[in-house]
C-alpha atoms as a printed R data frame, in Angstrom:
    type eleno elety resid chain resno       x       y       z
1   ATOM     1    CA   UNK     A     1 -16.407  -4.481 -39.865
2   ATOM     2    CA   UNK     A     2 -19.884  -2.521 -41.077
3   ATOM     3    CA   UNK     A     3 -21.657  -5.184 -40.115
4   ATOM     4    CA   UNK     A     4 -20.583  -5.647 -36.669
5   ATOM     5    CA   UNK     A     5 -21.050  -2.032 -35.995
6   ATOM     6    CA   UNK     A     6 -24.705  -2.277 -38.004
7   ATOM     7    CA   UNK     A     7 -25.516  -5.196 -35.774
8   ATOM     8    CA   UNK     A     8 -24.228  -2.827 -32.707
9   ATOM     9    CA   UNK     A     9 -26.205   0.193 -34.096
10  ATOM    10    CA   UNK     A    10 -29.325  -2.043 -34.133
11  ATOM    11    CA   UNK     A    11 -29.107  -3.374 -30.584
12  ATOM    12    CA   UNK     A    12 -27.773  -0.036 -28.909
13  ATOM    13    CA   UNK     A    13 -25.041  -1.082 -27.610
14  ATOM    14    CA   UNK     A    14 -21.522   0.382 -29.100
15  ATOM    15    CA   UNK     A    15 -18.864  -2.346 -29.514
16  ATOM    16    CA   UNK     A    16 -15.906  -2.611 -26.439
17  ATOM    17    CA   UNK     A    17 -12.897  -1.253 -27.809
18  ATOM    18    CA   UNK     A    18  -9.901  -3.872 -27.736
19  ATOM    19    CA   UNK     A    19  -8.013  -4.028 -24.262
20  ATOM    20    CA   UNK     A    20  -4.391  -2.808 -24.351
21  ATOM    21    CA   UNK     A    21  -1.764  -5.730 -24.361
22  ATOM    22    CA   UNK     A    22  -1.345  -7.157 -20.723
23  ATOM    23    CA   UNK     A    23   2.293  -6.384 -20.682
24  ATOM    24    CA   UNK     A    24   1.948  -2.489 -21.380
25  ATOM    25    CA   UNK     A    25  -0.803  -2.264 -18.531
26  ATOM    26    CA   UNK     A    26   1.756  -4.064 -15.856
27  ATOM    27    CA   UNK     A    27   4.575  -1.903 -17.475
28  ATOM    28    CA   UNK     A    28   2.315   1.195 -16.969
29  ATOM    29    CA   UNK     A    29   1.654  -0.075 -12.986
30  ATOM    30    CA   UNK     A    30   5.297  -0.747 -12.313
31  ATOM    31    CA   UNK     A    31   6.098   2.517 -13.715
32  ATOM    32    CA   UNK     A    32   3.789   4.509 -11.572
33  ATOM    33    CA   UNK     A    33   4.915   2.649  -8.730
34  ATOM    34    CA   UNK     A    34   8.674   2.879  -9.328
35  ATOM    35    CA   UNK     A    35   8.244   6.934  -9.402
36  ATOM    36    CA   UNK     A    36   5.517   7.309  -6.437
37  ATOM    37    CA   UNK     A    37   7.860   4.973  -4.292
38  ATOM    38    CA   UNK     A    38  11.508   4.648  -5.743
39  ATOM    39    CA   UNK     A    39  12.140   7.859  -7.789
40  ATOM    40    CA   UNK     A    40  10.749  10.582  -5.434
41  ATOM    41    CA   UNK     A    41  11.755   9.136  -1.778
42  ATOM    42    CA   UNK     A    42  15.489   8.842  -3.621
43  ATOM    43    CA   UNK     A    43  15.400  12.717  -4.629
44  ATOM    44    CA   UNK     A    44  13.883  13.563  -1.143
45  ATOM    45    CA   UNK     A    45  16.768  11.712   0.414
46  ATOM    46    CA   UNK     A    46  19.487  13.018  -1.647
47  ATOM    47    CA   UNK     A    47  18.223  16.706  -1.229
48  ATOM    48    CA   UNK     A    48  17.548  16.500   2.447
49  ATOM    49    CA   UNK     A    49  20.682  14.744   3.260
50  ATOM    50    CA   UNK     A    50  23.111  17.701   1.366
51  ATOM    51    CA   UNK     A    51  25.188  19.122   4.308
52  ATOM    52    CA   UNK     A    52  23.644  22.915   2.708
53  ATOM    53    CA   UNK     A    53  20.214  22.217   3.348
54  ATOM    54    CA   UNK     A    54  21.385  20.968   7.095
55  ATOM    55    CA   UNK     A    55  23.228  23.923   7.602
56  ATOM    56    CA   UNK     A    56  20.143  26.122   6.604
57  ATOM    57    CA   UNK     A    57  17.923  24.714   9.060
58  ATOM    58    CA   UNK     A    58  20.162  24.719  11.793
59  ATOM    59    CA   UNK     A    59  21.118  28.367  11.098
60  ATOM    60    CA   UNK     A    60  17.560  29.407  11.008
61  ATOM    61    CA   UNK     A    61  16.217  26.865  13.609
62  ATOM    62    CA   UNK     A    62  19.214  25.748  16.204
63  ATOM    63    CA   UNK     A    63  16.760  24.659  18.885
64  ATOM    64    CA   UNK     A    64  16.085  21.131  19.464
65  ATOM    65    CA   UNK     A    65  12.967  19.879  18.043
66  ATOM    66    CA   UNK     A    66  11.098  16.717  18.308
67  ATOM    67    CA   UNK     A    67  11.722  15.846  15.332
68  ATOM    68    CA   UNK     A    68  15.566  14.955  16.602
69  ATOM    69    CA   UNK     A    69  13.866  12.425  19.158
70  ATOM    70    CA   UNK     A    70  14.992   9.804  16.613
71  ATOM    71    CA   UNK     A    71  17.012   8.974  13.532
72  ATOM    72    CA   UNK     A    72  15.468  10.506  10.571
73  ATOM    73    CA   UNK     A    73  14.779   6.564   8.798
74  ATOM    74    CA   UNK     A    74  13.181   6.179  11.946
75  ATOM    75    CA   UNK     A    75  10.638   9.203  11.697
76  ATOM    76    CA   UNK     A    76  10.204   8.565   8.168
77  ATOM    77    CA   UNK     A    77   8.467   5.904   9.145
78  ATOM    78    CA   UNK     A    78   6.878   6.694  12.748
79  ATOM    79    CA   UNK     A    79   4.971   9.087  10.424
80  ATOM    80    CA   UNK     A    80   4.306   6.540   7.543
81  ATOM    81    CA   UNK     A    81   2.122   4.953   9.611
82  ATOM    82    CA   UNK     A    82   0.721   7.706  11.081
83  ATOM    83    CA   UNK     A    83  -0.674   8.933   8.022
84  ATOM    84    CA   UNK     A    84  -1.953   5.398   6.988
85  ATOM    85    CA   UNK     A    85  -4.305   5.409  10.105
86  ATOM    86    CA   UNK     A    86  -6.780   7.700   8.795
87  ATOM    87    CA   UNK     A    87  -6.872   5.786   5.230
88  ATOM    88    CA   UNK     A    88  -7.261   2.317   7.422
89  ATOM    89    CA   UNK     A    89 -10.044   4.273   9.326
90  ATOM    90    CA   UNK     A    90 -12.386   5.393   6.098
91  ATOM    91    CA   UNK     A    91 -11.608   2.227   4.542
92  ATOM    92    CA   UNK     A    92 -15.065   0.798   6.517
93  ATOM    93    CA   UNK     A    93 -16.911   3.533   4.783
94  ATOM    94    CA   UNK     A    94 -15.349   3.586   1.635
95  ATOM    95    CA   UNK     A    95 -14.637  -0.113   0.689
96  ATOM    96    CA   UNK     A    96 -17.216  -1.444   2.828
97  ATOM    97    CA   UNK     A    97 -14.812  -2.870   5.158
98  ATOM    98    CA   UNK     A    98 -13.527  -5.834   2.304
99  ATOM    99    CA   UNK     A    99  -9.891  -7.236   3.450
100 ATOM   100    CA   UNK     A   100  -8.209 -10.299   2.562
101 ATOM   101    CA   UNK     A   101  -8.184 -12.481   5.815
102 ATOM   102    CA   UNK     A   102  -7.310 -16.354   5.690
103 ATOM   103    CA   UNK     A   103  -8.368 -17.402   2.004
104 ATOM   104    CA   UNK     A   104 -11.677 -15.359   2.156
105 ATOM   105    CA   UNK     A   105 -12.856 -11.735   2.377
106 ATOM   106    CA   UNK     A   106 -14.750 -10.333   5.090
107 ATOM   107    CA   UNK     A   107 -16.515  -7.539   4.976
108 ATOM   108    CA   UNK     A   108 -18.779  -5.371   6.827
109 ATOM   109    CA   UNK     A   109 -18.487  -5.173  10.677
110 ATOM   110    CA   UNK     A   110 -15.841  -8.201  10.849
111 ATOM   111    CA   UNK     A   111 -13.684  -6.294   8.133
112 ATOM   112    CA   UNK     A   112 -14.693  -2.971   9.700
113 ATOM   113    CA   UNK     A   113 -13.253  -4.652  13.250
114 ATOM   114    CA   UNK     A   114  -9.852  -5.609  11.114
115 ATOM   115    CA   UNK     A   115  -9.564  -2.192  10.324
116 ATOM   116    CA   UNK     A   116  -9.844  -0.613  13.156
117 ATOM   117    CA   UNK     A   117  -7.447  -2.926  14.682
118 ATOM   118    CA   UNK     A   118  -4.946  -2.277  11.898
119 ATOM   119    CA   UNK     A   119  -5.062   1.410  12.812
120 ATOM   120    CA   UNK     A   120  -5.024   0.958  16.424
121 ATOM   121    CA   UNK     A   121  -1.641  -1.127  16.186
122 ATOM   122    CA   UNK     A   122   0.036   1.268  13.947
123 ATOM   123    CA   UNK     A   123  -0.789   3.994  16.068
124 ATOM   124    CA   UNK     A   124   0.939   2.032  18.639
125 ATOM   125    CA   UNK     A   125   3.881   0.932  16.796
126 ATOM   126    CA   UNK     A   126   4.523   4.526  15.580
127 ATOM   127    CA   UNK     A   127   5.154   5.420  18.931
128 ATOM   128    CA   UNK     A   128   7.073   2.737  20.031
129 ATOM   129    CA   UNK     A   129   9.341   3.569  17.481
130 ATOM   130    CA   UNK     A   130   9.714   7.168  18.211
131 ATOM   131    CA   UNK     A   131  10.271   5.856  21.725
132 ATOM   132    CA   UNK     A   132  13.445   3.872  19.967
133 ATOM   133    CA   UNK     A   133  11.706   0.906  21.198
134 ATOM   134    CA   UNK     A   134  12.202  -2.216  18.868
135 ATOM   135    CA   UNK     A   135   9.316  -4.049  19.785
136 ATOM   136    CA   UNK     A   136   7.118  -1.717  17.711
137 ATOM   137    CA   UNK     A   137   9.509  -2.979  14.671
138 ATOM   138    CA   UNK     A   138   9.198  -6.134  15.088
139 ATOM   139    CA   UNK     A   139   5.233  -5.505  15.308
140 ATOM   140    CA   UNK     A   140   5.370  -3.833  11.889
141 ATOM   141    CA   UNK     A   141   7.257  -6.919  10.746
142 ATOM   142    CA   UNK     A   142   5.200  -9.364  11.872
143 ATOM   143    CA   UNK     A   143   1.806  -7.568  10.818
144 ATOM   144    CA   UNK     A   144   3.051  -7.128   7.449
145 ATOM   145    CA   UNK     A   145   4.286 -10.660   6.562
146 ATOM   146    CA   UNK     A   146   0.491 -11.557   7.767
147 ATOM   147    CA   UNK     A   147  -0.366  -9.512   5.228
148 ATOM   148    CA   UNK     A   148   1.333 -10.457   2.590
149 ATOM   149    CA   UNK     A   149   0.529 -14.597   3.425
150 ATOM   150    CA   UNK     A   150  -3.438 -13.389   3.916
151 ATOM   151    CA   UNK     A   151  -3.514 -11.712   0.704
152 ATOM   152    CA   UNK     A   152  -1.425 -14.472  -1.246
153 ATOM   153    CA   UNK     A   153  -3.692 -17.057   0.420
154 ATOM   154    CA   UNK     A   154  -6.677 -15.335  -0.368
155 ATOM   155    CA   UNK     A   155  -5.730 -14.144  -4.033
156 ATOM   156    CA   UNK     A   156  -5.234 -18.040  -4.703
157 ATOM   157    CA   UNK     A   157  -8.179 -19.314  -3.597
158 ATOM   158    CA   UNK     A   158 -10.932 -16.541  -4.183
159 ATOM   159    CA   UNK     A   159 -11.598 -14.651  -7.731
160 ATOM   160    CA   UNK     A   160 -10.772 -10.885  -7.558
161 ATOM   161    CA   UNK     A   161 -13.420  -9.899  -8.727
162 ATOM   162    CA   UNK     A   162 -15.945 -10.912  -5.265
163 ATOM   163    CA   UNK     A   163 -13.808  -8.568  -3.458
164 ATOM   164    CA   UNK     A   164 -14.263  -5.473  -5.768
165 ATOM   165    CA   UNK     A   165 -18.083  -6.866  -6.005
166 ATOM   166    CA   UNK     A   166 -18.006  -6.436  -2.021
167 ATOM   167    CA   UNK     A   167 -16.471  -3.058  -2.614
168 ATOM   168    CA   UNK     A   168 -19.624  -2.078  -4.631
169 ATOM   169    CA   UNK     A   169 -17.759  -1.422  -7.750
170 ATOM   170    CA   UNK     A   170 -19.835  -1.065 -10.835
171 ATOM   171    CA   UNK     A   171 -20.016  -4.359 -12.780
172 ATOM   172    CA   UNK     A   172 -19.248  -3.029 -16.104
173 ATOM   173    CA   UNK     A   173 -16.170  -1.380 -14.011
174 ATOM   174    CA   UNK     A   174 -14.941  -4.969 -13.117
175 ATOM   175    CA   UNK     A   175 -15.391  -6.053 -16.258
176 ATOM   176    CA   UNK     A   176 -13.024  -3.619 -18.002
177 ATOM   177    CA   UNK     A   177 -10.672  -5.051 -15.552
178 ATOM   178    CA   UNK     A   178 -11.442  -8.180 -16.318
179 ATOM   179    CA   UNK     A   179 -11.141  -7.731 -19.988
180 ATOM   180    CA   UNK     A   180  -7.566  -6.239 -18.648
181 ATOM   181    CA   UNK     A   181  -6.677  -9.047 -17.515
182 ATOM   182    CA   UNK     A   182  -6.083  -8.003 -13.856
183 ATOM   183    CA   UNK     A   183  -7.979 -10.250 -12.574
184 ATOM   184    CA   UNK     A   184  -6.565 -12.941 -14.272
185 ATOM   185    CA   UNK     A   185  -4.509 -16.051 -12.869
186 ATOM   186    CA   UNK     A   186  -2.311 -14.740  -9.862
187 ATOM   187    CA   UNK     A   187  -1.577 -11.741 -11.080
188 ATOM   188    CA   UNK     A   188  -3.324 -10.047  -8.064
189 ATOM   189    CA   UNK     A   189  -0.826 -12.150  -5.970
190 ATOM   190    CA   UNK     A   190   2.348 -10.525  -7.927
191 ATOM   191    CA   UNK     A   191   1.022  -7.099  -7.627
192 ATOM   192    CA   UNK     A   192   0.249  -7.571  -3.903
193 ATOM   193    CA   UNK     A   193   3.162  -8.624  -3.383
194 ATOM   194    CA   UNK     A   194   5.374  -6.310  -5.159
195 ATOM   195    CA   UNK     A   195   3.530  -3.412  -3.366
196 ATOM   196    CA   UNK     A   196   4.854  -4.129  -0.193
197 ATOM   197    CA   UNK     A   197   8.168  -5.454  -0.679
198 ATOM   198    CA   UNK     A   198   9.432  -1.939  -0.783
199 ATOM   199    CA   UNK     A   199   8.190  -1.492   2.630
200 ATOM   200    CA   UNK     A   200   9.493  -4.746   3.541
201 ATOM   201    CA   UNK     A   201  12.668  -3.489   2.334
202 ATOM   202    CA   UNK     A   202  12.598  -0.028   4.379
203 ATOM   203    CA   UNK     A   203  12.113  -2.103   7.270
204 ATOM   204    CA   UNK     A   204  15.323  -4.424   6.865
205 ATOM   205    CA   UNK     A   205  17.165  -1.176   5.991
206 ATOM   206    CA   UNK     A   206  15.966   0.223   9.498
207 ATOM   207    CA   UNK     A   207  17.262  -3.198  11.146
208 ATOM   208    CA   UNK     A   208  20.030  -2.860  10.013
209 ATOM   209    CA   UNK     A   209  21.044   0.766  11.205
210 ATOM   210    CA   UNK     A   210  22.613  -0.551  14.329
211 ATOM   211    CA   UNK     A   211  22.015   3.163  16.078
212 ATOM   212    CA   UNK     A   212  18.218   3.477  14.805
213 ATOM   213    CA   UNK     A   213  16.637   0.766  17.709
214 ATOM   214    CA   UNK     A   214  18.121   0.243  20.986
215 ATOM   215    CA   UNK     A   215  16.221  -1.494  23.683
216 ATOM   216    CA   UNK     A   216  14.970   1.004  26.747
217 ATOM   217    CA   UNK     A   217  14.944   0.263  30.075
């Protein structure tokens, strides 16, 4: 052990600690996940939906607002999206424009052009569904399985690591992750995929709310 850190003293270079086990960094992932998207939307819900806190705002507030233009699932995610356009938007600036896209990664103006069409169609689907309009659904659906076979697809055949290159990630950053192991194998495909099957899921859910999408005239 002196020796090693001799032979680092004498080179300059201080000796790379030992990465955490693999399973306690996915653990740590799943758990941030599970509260950011599981825990707090579930206390949200169960707050907003007591009968008190309905009676509150219609005491103080009994006009109609638009707000009540559609079911409450249904704004919950009208605004989802809403919010993602801006992120989708500064994603040409701030990750160069890198997206997953049929077993490669483009970036720069093609991946800024991917962007830009992702925000455009949520935009539009947002509305649709505050219009009660189910064809913006089924656009949400169908962008998001594309999504999920791009990034599979892509995640199989490319290493990880070009796309955070692309990103202009430091190099010692990508090797820390490296030496994580999140690069490694198809774990990128897991965690891809586990980040949007609760979206996936919210979407069913939505489907299956008879009231929530009724075709308009």
């Amino acid at each position: 052990m002196q020796a090693a850190i001799s032979r680092a003293g004498a080179t300059g270079r201080q000796p790379h600690p030992p990465p955490p086990p693999m399973g306690m960094v996915m653990l740590v992932i799943f758990l941030m996940f599970g509260f950011l998207f599981v825990l707090l939307p579930a206390v949200w819900t169960f707050f907003y939906n007591s009968r008190h806190v309905t009676a509150t705002c219609e005491t103080r507030y009994p006009m109609a607002c638009w707000t009540d233009a559609c079911p409450l699932p249904v704004l919950g995610l009208c605004l989802w999206l809403l919010f993602s356009v801006p992120w989708m938007l500064f994603m040409p600036i701030t990750g160069h424009g890198v997206i997953p896209f049929f077993g490669m990664f483009l970036s720069g103006f093609p991946g800024a052009l991917i962007y830009l069409a992702i925000a455009a169609l949520w935009s539009y689907a947002a509305w649709l569904l505050y219009q009660m309009n189910p064809i913006g659904w089924w656009l949400i659906l169908f962008a998001l399985v594309l999504f999920i076979v791009f990034s599979m697809l892509t995640y199989e055949l490319q290493d990880a690591a070009e796309m955070y290159q692309r990103m202009g990630y430091p190099l010692e950053q990508i090797r820390a992750m490296q030496r994580l192991g999140l690069l490694a194998g198809n774990r990128m495909n897991w965690i891809s995929l586990f980040s949007m099957l609760p979206f996936l899921g919210y979407l069913l859910y939505i489907k299956k709310r008879k009231y929530a999408l009724n075709a308009r005239g």
